[in-house]
N, C-alpha and C positions, 0 to 999 in steps of 0.2 A: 858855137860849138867848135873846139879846136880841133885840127885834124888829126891828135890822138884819140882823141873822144870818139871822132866819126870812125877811125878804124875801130875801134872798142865795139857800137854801135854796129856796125857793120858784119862784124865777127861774130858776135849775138844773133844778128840774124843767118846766117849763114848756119852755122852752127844749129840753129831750130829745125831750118829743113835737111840736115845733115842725117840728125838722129831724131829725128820724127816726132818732133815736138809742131812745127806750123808749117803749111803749104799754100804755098799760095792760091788759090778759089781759081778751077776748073785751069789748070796750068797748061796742058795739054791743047789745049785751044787757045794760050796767049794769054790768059789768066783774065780774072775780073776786076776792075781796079778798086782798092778798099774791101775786100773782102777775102778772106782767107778761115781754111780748116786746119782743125787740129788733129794732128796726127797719134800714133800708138802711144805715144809715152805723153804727148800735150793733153789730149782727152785725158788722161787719169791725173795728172799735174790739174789741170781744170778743175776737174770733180771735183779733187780736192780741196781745195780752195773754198770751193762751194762749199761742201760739206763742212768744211772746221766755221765758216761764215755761221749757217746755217742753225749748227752746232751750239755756239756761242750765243746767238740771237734767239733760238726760241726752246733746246733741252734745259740752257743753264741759266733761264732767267723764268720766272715765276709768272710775269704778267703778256707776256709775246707769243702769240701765236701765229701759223704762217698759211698763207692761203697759195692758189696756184691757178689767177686768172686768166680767161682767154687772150691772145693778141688781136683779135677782132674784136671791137666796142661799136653800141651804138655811137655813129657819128658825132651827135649832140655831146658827147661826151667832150669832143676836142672843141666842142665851141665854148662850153662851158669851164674848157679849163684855161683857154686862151692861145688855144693852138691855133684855131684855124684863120684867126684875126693877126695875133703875131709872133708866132713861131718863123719869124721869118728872116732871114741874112743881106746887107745892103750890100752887093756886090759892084763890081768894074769891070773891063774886059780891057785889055789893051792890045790896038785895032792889030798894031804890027805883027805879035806874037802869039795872039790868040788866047791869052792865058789871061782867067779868070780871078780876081782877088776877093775876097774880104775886104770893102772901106775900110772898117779899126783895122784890122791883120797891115796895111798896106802903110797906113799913116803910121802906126806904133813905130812900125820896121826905120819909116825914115827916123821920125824924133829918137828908136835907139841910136842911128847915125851921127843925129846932133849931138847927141849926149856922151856917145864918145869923145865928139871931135870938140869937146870943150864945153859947149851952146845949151847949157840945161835949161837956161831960163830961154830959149827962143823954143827947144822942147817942150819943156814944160805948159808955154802957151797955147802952142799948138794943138796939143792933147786937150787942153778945155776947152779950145774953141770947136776942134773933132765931138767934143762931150755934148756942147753945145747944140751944136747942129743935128747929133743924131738925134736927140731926146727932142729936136723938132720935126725932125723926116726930113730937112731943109736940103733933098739931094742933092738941087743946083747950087747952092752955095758951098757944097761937100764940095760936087768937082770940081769947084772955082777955087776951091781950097788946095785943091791937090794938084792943080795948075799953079798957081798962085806959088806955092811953097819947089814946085819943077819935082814933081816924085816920078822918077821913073819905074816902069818894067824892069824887073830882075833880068830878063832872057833876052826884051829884045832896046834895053837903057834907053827907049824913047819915052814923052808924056804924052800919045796919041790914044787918048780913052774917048772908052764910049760914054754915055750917060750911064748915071747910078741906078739899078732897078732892084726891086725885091724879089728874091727866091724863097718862098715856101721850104721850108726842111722835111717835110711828111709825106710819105709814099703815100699814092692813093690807088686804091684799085677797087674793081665793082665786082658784088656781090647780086646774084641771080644767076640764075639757069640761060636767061638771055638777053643780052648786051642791052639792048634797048630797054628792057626794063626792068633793068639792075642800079640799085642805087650804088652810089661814091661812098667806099668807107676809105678805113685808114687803117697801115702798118702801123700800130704805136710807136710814139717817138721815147717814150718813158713808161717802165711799169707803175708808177705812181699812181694813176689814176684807176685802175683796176681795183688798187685799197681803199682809195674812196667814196667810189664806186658799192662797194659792199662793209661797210663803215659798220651799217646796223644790219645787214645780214650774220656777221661774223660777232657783231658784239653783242647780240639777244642767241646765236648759237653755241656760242663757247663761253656765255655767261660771263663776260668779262665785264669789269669794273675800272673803270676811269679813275687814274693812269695807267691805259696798256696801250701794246704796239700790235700792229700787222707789220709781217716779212714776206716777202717776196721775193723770189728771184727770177728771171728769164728775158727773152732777145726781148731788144728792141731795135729801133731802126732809126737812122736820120741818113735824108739825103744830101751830104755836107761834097759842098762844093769844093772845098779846100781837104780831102781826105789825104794822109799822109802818116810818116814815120812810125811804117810797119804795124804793128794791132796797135797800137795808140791810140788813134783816129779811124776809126773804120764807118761805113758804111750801114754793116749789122754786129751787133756787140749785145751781149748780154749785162742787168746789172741786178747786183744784189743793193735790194732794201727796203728800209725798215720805215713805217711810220705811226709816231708816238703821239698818243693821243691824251688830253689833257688837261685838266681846270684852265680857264684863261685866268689870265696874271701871274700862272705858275710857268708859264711856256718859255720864258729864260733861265730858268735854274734848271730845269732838265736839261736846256738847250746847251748852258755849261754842265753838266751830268754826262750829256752824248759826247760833248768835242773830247772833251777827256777817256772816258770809256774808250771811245773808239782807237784813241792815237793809241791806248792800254792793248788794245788790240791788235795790232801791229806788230808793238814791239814784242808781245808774247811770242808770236812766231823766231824769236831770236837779233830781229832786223836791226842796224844801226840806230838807234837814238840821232847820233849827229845826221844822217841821213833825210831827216824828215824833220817838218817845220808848218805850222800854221799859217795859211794868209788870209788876214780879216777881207771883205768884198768891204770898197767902199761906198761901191754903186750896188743898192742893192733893187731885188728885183721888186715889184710894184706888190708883191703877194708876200713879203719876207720883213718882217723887221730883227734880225741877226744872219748871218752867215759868214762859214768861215769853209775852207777850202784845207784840206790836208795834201801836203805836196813831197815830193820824195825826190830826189836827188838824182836821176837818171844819166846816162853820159848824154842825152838832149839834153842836161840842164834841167831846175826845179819843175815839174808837172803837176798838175792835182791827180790826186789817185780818187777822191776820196771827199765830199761835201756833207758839212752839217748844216741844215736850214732850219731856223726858225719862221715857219710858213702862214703862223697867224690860223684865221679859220676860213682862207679866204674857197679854201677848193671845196669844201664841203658846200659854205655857204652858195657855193654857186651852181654846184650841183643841184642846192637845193631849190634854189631859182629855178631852174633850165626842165629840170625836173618834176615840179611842183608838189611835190614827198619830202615830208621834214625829213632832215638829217641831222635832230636835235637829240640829245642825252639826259635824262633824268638822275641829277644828280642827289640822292637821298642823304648825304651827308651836311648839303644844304640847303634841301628842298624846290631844286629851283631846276627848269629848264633851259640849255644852253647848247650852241653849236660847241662842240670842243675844237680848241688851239692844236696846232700840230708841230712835230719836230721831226725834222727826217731826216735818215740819215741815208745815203746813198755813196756806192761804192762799184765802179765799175768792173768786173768779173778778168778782163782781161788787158785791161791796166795793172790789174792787179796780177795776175799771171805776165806781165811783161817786167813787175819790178823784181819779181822772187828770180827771171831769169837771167834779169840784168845784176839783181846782186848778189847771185850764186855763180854768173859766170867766172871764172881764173883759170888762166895760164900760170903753171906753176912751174921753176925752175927746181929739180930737187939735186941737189948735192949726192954721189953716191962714194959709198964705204973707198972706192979705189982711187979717190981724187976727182973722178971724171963729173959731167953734168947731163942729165935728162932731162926731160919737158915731157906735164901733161894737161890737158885740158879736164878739167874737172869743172861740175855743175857743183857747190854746195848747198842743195836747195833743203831749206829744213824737214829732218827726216817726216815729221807727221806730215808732209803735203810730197813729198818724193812719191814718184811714179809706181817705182817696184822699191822694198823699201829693202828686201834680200834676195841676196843670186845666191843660187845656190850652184857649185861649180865641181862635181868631179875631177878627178887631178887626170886618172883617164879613163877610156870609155870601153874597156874590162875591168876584169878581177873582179866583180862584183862591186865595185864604187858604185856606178848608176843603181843601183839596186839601192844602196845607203842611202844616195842623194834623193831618192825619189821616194824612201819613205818618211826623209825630210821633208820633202817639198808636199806631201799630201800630208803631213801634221802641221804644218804652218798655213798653207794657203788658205783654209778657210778663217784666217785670222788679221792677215795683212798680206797684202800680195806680193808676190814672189815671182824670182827668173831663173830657170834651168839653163846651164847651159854645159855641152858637152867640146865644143870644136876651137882648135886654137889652144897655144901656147895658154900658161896661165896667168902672165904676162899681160899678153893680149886681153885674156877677159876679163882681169883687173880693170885695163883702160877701158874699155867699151862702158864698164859698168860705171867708171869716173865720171865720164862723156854724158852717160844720161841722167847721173845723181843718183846711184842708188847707196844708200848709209852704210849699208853690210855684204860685205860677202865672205862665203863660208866655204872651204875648201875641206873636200875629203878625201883621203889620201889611204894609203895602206895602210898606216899605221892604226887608223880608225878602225880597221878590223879587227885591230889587237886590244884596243884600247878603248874605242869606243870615244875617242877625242877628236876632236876637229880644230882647223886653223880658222881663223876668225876675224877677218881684216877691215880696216876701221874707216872709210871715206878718205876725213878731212886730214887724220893723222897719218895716214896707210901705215897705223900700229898693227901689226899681225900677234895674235896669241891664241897659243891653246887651250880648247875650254872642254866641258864634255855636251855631246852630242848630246843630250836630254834637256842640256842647258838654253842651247843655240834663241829656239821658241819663246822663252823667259826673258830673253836680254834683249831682244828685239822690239819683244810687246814693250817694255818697258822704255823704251826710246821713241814709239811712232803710234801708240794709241793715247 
């Protein structure tokens, strides 16, 4: 990341807890590391999100419907799906600095090093013999590796490590009234298994017929040792998704059906095309035969937002093992019993709210009529996920304006949400309302008395024009439902 980028980066966050979009978790006390809340205008930015997801996923599609299961599961649940055997991170420690790595995170870092400084084919080795070794667990050859090749700590540039050991990624905590004989469950680390979980509750409830989906959304949790770069990587994170259920042998043409659909998805909200990009996995997971990762351009450089898995029928079937309850589908179109294939798609809730901030952020330079130059910071976030999506602004707070503005503001609000504001120049609360992204704002002035017109000023253009006041409601819905 260059150090325009990091200030870029930098500025974004700042800017979040500025105007009450993200705070950092229990601040007050020194905060909690990887975990943060969203503030006045982030909560409704959030929903949003949700909601057009949501939207999309199970009003505008004919075979998806959406459930809303617990975050406590039975246990067996994580053994069955392969959590509690390897949901797990091969970590380092190095002695001098205290700091904690990821093995891959650690090796990658050097081989990117190589691969600047010329050495692709001595990286490129490297990386398979890294590939090598973990797909044996062969730790002491990992750290002989990582000796072997002299990788140092970032913090404290010695190669004084510890041995390589496994860290669990799953909160555990016990359920009962009393410690001693309360069993071990789990935070989920993925809402996934919640849908599988109720596979045939939901598909003998809602009479659904093979090909449909279950959607989901809500927190989940991993305890990631390497948490970092702001809501990126956190701690507790919510995700939206969906999972597509399937004849087997059809489970790749959907699987192209979703990667498409979804990147369709994206770009509807307005977002750059060049911005975002596919990355096939070429290590795929033991439960997957396709997957591909959608990634988005952030000033950290390409991130995934956003996975399509082709997941096979490996989670049902092992549910249904673990379980001893078929988890089988009566197909009448060709009379046969079968576990159904699955395609999922999964999108994380505030990656996804990290990219609409990162690319509606702009400083903007504006040229004014007398020569001179101003600067303002403006969110352009697209108007149907924008917080408030009109202010409505009195010019001042007589003459009967507030009286106008406010029986604006109670014909609109039950419709899309709306910001009054009476204090300050109008100037000022032009910029405030740039600062948090709101599309519209609507000034009412005297003349509105006479005429019953109002000024009407535009976000991304700050085109201002006179419209009439019966209109205002019209032009709005018409840009943010």
């Amino acid at each position: 990341m260059s150090i325009q980028q990091e200030n870029r980066f930098q500025a974004i966050i700042s800017h979040a807890k500025e105007y009450g979009f993200v705070f950092q978790s229990s601040e007050i006390y020194d905060g909690l590391s990887a975990v943060y809340d969203y503030g006045p205008y982030g909560s409704e930015l959030k929903k949003n999100i949700r909601d057009y997801w949501w939207k999309s996923m199970t009003q505008m599609q004919d075979n998806i419907v959406g459930i809303d299961a617990a975050i406590f599961m039975h246990p067996t649940t994580w053994k069955a799906s392969g959590h509690v055997d390897n949901f797990s991170d091969p970590m380092i420690d190095n002695k001098d600095s205290q700091k904690r790595y990821r093995v891959d995170h650690l090796i990658e870092a050097h081989a990117a090093k190589l691969e600047d400084a010329g050495k692709k084919t001595e990286a490129d080795a490297l990386l398979e013999k890294m590939d090598q070794l973990l797909a044996k667990e062969d730790f002491v050859a990992l750290k002989q590796l990582i000796e072997e090749n002299k990788i140092s700590c970032a913090v404290s540039s010695t190669c004084n490590w510890t041995d390589i050991r496994q860290f669990n990624l799953m909160f555990s905590t016990q359920l009962g009234s009393v410690a001693e004989d309360a069993d071990t469950i789990y935070l989920r680390p993925e809402t996934a298994q919640g849908i599988f979980v109720n596979f045939l509750n939901v598909q003998k409830t809602a009479r659904m017929k093979i090909p449909f989906g279950i959607a989901q959304t809500g927190k989940a949790f991993r305890n990631e040792i390497v948490a970092r770069q702001f809501i990126f990587r956190m701690r507790e994170f919510e995700q939206m998704e969906m999972q597509f259920f399937c004849r087997p042998g059809t489970e790749l043409e959907w699987y192209e059906y979703w990667k498409e659909t979804r990147m369709n998805w994206h770009l509807s909200l307005g977002l750059p095309k060049e911005k975002y990009r596919f990355h096939d996995h070429v290590k795929l997971a033991h439960y997957a035969n396709a997957a591909v990762d959608i990634e988005f351009e952030f000033p950290i450089g390409f991130k995934e937002v956003e996975g399509i898995h082709s997941r096979t029928n490996f989670d049902l079937k092992s549910h249904q093992e673990h379980s001893g309850k078929k988890l089988t589908y009566f197909d009448t179109e060709i009379n046969k019993h079968y576990v159904p294939y699955v395609v999922e798609t999964s999108i994380g809730l505030d990656r996804m709210f990290l990219l609409i901030l990162c690319n509606a952020y702009d400083e903007e330079t504006i040229n004014k009529e007398d020569g001179t130059t101003d600067s303002r910071v403006v969110l352009r976030i697209p108007a149907k996920l924008a917080p408030n999506k009109l202010a409505i602004l009195p010019l001042l707070k007589k003459d009967g304006l507030p009286e106008i503005a406010k029986e604006l503001l109670n014909e609109c609000r039950g419709n899309f949400k709306c910001y009054y504001e009476e204090k300050d120049t109008i100037g000022k609360r032009y910029r405030r309302q740039d600062a948090i992204g709101t599309p519209f704002c609507v000034t009412i002035d005297h003349q509105t008395k006479e005429d019953q017109m109002v000024t009407i000023r535009y976000r991304d253009s700050m085109k201002q024009e006179r419209i009439p006041l019966n209109k205002v409601k019209e032009i709005v819905m018409n840009e943010v439902i």
